[in-house]
N, C-alpha and C positions, 0 to 999 in steps of 0.2 A: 609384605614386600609390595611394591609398586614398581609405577614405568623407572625403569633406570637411565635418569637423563634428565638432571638442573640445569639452573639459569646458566652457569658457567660454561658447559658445553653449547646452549642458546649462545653464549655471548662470541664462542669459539667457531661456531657454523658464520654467523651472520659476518664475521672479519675474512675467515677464510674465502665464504662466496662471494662475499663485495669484492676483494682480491682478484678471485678468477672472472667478474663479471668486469672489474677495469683493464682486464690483460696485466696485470702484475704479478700473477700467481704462474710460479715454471713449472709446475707440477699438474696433472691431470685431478680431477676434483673424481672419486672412490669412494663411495658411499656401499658398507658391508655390515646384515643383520643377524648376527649370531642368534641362532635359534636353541632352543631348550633351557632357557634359563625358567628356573622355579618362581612361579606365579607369585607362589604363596598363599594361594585360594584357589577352591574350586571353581570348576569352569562353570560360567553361565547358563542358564538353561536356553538362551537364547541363541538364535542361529547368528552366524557369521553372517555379516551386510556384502551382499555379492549380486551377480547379476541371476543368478539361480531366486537368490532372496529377497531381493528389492521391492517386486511388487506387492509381497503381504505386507498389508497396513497395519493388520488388527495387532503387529508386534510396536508396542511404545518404543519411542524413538529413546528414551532412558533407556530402554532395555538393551536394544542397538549398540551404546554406548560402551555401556555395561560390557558386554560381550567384546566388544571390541577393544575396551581398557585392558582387560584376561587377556588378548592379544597380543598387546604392544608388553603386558607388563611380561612377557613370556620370550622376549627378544633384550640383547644386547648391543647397542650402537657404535660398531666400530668405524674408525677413520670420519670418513663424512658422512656418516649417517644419520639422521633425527630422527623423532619417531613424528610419524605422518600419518593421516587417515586418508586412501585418496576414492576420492567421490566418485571412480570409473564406474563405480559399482552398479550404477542406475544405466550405465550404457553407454555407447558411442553415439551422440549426437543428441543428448536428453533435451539439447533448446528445442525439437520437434516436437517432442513431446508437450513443451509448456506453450508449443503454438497449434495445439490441438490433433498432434499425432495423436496415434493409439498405442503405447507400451507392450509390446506381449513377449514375455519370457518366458511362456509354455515350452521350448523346446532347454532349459536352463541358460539359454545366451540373449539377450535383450536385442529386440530388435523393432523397430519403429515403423507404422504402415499406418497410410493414408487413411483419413477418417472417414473419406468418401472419393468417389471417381469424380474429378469434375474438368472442366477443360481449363488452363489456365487463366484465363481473364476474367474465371470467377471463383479466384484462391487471392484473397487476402489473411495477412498475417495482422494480430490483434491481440495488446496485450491482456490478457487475462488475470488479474491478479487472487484472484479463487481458483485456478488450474490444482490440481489434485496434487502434481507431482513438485511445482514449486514450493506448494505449500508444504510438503511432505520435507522436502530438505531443506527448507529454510528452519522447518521444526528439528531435524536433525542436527543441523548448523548449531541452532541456541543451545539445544542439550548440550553439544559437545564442549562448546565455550563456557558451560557452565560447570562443566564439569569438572575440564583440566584446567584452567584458565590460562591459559598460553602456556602448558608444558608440552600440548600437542601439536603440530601442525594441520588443520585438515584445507585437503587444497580445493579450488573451485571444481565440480565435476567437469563430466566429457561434452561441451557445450556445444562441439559438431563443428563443422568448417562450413562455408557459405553454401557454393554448392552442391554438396553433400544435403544439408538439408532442404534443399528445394526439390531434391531428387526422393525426397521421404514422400513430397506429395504430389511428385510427377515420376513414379518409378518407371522401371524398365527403359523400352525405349523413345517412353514420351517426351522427357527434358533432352536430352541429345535432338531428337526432333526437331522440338521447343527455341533451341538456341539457334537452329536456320532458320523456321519458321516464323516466333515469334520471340525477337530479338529484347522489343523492348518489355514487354512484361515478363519476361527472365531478367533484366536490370530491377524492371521497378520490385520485383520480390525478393529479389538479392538484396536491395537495400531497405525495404520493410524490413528483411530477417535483420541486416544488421542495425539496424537500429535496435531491434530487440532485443541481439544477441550480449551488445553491449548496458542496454537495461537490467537483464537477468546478473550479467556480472557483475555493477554497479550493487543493486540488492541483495547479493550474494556477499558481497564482500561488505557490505553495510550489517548485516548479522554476524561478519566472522569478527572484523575489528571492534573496536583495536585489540580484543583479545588476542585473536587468533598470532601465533609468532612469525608469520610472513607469508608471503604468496606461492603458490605452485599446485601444477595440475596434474594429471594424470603421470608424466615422464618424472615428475618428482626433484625435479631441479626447482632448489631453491632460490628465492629471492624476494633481498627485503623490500622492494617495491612491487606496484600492480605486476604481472604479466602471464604469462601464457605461450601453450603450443599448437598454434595456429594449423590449418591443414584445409588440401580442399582432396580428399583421395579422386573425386570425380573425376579430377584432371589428368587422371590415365588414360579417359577415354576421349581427351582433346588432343587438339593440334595446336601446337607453342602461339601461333596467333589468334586461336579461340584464349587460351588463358590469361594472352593477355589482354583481349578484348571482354573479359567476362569475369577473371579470376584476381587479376593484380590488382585493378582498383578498389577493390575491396578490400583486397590484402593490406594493401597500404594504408589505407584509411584506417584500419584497425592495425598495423602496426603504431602509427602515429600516435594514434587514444590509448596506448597499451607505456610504461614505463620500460617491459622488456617483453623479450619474443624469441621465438622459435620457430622455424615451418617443421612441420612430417613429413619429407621425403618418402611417401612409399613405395616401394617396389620401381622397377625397372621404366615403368610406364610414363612417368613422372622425370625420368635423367633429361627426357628432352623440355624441361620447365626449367631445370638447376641453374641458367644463366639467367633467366628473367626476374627469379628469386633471391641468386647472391647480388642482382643490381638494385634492392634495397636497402637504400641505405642504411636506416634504422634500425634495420632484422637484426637482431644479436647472435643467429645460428641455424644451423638446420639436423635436423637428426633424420640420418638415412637410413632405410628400412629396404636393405636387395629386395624381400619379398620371401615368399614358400617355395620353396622349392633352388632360389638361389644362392650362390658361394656366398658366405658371410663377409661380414668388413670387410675381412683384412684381403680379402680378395678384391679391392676396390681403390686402389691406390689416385687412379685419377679423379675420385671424385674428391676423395680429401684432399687430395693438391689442389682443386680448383676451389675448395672451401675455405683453405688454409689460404690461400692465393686472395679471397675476396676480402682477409681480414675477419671472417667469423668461425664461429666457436662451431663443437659439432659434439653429438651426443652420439654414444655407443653401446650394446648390449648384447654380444655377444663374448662375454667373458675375459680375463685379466692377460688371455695370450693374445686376444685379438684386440684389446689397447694394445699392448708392446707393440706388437705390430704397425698399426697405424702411427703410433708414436713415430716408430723408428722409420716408415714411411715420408712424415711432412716432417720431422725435426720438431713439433711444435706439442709436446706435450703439455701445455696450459692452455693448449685450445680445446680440451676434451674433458668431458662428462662421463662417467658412464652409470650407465643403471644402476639401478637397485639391485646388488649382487645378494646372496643367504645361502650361510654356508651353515653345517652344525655344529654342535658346540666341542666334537672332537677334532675338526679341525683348525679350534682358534689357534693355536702356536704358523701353522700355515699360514693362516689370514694373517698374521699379525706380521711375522717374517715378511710376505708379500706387498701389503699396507708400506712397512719401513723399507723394501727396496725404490718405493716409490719419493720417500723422506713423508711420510705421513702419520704424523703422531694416532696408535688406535686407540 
């Protein structure tokens, strides 16, 4: 037995999202992985590619694969599902790393820290093309394309938002300092990083094509052109006219080089950005994240109005009652995404029922 999912269902994902990517689709894009289906082989001796696992090398990136085919072949793809490999696994923000962060996964969560104390006007960014960890998944990359040849998806990893990764090598309270202090060398590293940031994807997507069967990152929203889910979380701890002095130009620039986009909305901290974000033109959506500890979605009726309101789309994860919800909130059920739902294999007839109240062939 093998991954269950041909060209034909490929041929059925890529009409459907082109669909909801031109606003022609009335239905919300549901993507659901039925789990327990029979392998048909025993499981690999290798470990699952995760943030726990990522740093041991001495495991061949075949093997990686390996392990993670027994994966996918052990799942069923209902409604809009494909089977996907997504590269989160190296971490939030892994472009730190290939600009000379240090990875440490010691606690099993990846987390990125400065190679050295230094003050900023003597932190340049510098492409590396020996860097350990580039080399590492771009080795991964070719396995994987070689292996499935576009039966899988695997998306770009978590390449970090701008200032997010500046703050990798000005932690704590030195980049917030940094940004009164010294204005312009937080611009000029901002735009070192993105020049790089879009380098790494440029290379990254130079290994996966043209195999690879289309674009998409960590959120798993598919799309048959370049794009991405852009983010700066930094910006919780700005003021709407730091972001835009520091955070949009950026944004936009990399919107513009991107065919499609998404922002991460995270947490509460960030609602006072949501107007300088939906005045992007280009942005194709934003996916809001309350935060720990806050009411989910559907408890957030003004933010999807004001989403709904700007003409973009918006990604959702906290389950099929809180789509309805929002649905039945903006009227606008073709402007919504939602997660990667996995349910077990006793409750396909559910899934499936739920899937068709939506009008969603599973």
């Amino acid at each position: 037995m093998s991954i269950a999912f041909g060209p034909e269902r490929w041929e059925r994902v890529r009409r459907v999202y082109g669909e909801w990517w031109r606003g022609e689709l009335a239905r919300p894009i549901v993507p659901v992985e039925l789990l327990g289906r029979d392998p048909g082989q025993p499981r690999p001796a290798a470990p699952l590619l995760s943030q726990e696992t990522c740093a041991d090398l001495s495991v061949p990136v075949e093997d990686l694969v390996d392990r993670l085919d027994w994966e996918l072949s052990s799942r069923e793809f209902l409604g809009d599902a494909f089977p996907c490999v997504r590269l989160d696994s190296f971490g939030p923000g892994i472009a730190a790393a290939f600009m000379g962060a240090r990875l440490d996964n010691l606690s099993g969560r990846v987390w990125f820290l400065p190679p050295a104390a230094q003050p900023i006007e003597a932190i340049h960014f510098r492409y590396d093309a020996d860097n350990v960890w580039l080399r590492r998944i771009k080795a991964l990359c070719r396995a994987a394309m070689a292996r499935w040849q576009g039966q899988v998806l695997v998306t770009m990893p978590d390449l970090g938002g701008n200032l997010d990764l500046l703050s990798t090598f000005r932690p704590s309270e030195a980049l917030p300092m940094d940004l009164y202090d010294r204005p312009d060398e937080v611009r000029r590293l901002l735009w070192e990083a993105h020049d790089l940031w879009h380098r790494f994807y440029r290379e990254l997507n130079d290994v996966l094509q043209p195999l690879n069967p289309g674009y998409s990152d960590w959120s798993a929203i598919y799309s048959d052109t370049p794009s991405y889910m852009l983010q700066c979380d930094f910006a919780y701890m700005i003021s709407p006219a730091m972001f835009d002095a520091f955070v949009r130009p950026e944004l936009e620039a990399s919107v513009r080089r991107l065919s499609r986009s998404f922002y991460h909305l995270d947490g509460r901290g960030q609602l006072p950005h949501l107007g300088s974000v939906l005045s992007i033109e280009r942005l194709g959506g934003v996916q809001w994240v309350p935060g720990a500890g806050a009411p989910d979605t559907r408890h957030w009726p003004e933010v999807y109005g004001r989403i709904a309101a700007a003409g973009k789309k918006a990604q959702v994860w906290d389950g099929l009652d809180a789509l309805d919800a929002v649905i039945a909130q903006t009227g606008r059920a073709g402007m919504f995404h939602h997660g990667i739902l996995t349910a077990p294999r006793a409750d396909e007839s559910l899934v499936r029922r739920r899937l068709a109240g939506y009008g969603i062939e599973a």
